[in-house]
N, C-alpha and C positions, 0 to 999 in steps of 0.2 A: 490495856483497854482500847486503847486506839485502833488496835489490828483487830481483833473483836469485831467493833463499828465497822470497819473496813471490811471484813470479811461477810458482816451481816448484812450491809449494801449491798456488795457485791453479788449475795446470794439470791438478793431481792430484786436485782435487777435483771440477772439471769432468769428465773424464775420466770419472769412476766418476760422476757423475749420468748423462751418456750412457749407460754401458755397465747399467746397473740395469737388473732384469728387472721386467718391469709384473706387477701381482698382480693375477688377473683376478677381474671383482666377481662378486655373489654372480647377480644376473640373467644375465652369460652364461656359470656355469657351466649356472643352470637351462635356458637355452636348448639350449646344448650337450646334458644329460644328456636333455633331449627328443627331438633329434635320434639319440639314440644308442639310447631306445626302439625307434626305428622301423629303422634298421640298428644295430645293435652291431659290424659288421665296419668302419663306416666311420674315417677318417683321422682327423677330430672326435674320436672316442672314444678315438683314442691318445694325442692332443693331451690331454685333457680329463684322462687320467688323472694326468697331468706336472702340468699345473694345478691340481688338486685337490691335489695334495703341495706343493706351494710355498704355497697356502691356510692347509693344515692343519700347517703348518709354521710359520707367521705366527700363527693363532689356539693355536696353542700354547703360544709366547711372550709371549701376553697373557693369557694361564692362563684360557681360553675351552676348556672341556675339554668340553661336551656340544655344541659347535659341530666340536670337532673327531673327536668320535667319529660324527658324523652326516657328514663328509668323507669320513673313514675306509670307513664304512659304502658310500655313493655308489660311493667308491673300488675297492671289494673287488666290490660286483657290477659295476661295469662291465667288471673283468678279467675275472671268471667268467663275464659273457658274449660277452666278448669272445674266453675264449680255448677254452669247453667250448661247442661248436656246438649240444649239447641243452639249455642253461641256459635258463629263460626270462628274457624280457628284461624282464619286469614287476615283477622286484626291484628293477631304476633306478626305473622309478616308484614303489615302496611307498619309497625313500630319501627321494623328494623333499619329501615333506611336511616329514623332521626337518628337512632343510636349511634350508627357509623358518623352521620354528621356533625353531629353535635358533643360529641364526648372520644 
């Protein structure tokens, strides 16, 4: 019975290492939020905004609070130009600097 227990951990613990979501690093989000300059309609940018919330979800939790308000920030125009065809897209860049700074 004991090796059972042990074996059914074990398989439980593996399991959830597999199925764990990768936290993407701070270089390709900047890559991405470049890419998103130049189209903000593209698939990257939808991706990108999902990523940024699992980030700033993570530096939250490690009470990283002007790292996660420069996410947030990143976060919010990439939707608004993503989703207001007249937004300009040069608010992803004016984000990019806090990003580097502060996280």
């Amino acid at each position: 019975m004991k090796y059972l227990t042990f074996l059914l951990l074990k398989f439980l613990l593996l399991s959830n290492f597999v199925m764990a979501e990768t936290i993407p690093t701070k270089s390709k989000i900047l890559k991405n939020a470049s890419y998103c300059i130049e189209d903000s309609q593209a698939q990257v940018c939808k991706d990108l905004v999902s990523e940024l919330e699992k980030l700033q979800l993570l530096v939250f939790d490690q009470n990283r609070f002007k790292c996660q308000s420069s996410l947030i920030g990143m976060q919010s125009a990439i939707i608004e130009a993503h989703f207001l065809k007249s937004f300009s897209n040069e608010r992803i860049s004016f984000s990019i600097p806090y990003v580097i700074k502060n996280c």
